[in-house]
N, C-alpha and C positions, 0 to 999 in steps of 0.2 A: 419781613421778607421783602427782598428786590427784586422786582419784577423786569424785564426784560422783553420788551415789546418787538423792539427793532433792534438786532444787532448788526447792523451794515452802516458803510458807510459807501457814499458814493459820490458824484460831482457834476456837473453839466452843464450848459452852455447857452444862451437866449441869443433871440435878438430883440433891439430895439431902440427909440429915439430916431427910427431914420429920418437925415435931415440933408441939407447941403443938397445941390445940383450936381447935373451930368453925371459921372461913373464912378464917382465918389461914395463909400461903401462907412460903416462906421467901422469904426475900432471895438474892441473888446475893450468892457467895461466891469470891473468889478465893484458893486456898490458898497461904501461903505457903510458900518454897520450903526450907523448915526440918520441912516438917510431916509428919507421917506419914498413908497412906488405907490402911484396912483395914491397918494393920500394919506397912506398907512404904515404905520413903523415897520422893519423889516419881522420883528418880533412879534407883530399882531399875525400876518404872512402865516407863520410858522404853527400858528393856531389853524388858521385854515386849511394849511396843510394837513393838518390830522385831523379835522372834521373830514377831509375830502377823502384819506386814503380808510379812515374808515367806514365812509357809507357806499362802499363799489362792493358788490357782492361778491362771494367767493370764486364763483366760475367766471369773473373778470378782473379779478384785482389783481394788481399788477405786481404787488407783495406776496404772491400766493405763486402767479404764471409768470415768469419769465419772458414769453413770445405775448405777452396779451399786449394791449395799446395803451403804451403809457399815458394818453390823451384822455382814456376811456372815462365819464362823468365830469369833466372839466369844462366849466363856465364863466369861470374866473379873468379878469384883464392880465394875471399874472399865472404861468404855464407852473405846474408842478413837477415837478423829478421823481417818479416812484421808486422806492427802493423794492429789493427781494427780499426775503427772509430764506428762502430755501439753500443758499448755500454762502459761504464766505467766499470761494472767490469765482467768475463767472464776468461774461459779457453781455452787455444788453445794448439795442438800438432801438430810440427813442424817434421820432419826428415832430420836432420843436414848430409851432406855426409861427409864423414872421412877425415880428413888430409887438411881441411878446416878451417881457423883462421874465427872467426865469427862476424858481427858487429852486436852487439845488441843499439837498439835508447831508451832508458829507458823515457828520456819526450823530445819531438822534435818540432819543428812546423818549417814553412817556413813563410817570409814575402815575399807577391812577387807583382807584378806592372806588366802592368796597373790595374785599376779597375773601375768597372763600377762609384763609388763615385768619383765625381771630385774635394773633398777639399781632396782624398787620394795622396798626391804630397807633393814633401819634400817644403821646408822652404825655402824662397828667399836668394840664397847663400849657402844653404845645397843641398853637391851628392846625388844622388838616393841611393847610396851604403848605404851612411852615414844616411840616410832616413830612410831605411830599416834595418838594425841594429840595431839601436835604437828604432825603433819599435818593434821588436825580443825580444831586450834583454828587455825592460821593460815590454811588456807582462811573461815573463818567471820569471821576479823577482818577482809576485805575487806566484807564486807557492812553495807550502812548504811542509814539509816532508815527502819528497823523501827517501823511504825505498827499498833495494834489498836485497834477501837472495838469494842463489844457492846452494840446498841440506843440507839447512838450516844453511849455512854459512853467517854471515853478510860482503856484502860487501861495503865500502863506496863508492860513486859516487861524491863525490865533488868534486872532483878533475880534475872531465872527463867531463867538460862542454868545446863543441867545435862549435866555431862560424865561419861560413865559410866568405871568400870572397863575392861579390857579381857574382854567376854563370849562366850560364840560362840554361834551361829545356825545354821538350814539354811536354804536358801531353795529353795522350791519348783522341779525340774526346769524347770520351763516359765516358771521366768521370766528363766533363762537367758539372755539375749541380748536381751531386752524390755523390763529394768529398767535404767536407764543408768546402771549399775555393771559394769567388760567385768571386774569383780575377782568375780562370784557365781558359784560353784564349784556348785552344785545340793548340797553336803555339807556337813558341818560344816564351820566356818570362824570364827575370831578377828574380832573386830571391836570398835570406840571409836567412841560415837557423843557428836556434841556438839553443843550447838544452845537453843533459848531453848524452852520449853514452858510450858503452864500446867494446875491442876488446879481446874475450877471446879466449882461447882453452880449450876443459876439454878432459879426455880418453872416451871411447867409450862407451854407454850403458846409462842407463834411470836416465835425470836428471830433477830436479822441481826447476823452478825460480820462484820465488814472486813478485810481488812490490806493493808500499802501498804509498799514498800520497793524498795529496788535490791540485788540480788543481786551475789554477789562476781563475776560476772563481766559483770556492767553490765548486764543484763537489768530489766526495771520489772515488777516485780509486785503484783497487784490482784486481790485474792481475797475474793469473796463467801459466807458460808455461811448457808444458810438452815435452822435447824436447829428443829427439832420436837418439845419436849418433853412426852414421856406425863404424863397426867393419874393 
């Protein structure tokens, strides 16, 4: 069975590296998916991302609420992008803190084990890892045209698809049964997450991300983000 944690996709906008004198502002940067921030492959990033969206409890997570603060539990040198689960298409504003490189998840999901279904178990001779991954990645090959713009700039995403190792996570008790994943155990647990991201910076002040696609399971989704970067 394929489970379906996150079906959104979404996009955003950082800042960071400011450098240079006088009123010189940086440009928008989109990292490549080769590159390291503060250290760490963009694909290690993408791990923490999902340690972070699932230990914010229900009545703040930003996957649940739409109006909550997408900032809410973030201690990280790199600012996260929450997504929604409650609907496919919808608006959200975000307020990105300065001097922050940003990971935006454009279409993401996790596979993760155990689960209540007992034929969900890898193949006689097939890892869990390798279980999992493969069930990742061939949910995600159904899904097609994946569109971003930023400030009405088209930018491609092909290139930025990152599949992690197999890592484990807890997800908060309370989100239990609210996150449409029926595989979240409230305890530790394995999981392979796979999915297209990006890691930007832009200068400071009011910018609008789009995205546009159809979901692997034929759903049309149209997500705006209004994102707000500190001065």
């Amino acid at each position: 069975m394929m489970k379906r944690i996150l079906e959104t996709v979404l996009y955003a906008t950082a800042l960071a590296g400011l450098g240079g004198c006088g009123s010189e502002e940086p440009e928008l940067k989109v990292f490549s998916p080769q590159e390291t921030v503060e250290g760490r492959s963009i694909t290690d990033w993408t791990e923490s991302w999902f340690r972070w969206n699932f230990e914010v409890p229900a009545h703040q997570n930003p996957a649940l609420i739409l109006e909550a603060d997408c900032g809410v539990g973030q201690d990280e040198p790199v600012f996260f992008v929450p997504v929604y689960d409650g609907d496919t298409t919808y608006r959200r504003t975000c307020r990105v803190p300065a001097a922050k490189p940003v990971l935006v998840p454009l279409w993401v999901i996790i596979n993760d084990h155990p689960c209540p279904d007992p034929d969900f178990q890898p193949a006689p001779g097939q890892t869990l890892e390798d279980f999992l991954t493969q069930g990742a990645a061939d949910f995600n090959a159904l899904f097609r045209d994946l569109r971003v713009t930023v400030d009405g700039q088209v930018i491609d995403p092909t290139a930025h698809r990152h599949t992690t190792r197999m890592f484990h996570f807890t997800a908060d008790p309370s989100l239990v049964g609210k996150l449409p994943d029926p595989c979240l155990q409230g305890s530790s647990q394995p999981g392979v997450s796979d999915g297209w991201w990006l890691m930007l910076s832009l200068p400071p002040g009011e910018h609008v991300v789009h995205v546009t696609g159809v979901s692997p399971t034929n759903a049309p989704i149209d997500y705006t983000y209004n994102l707000a970067v500190s001065r």
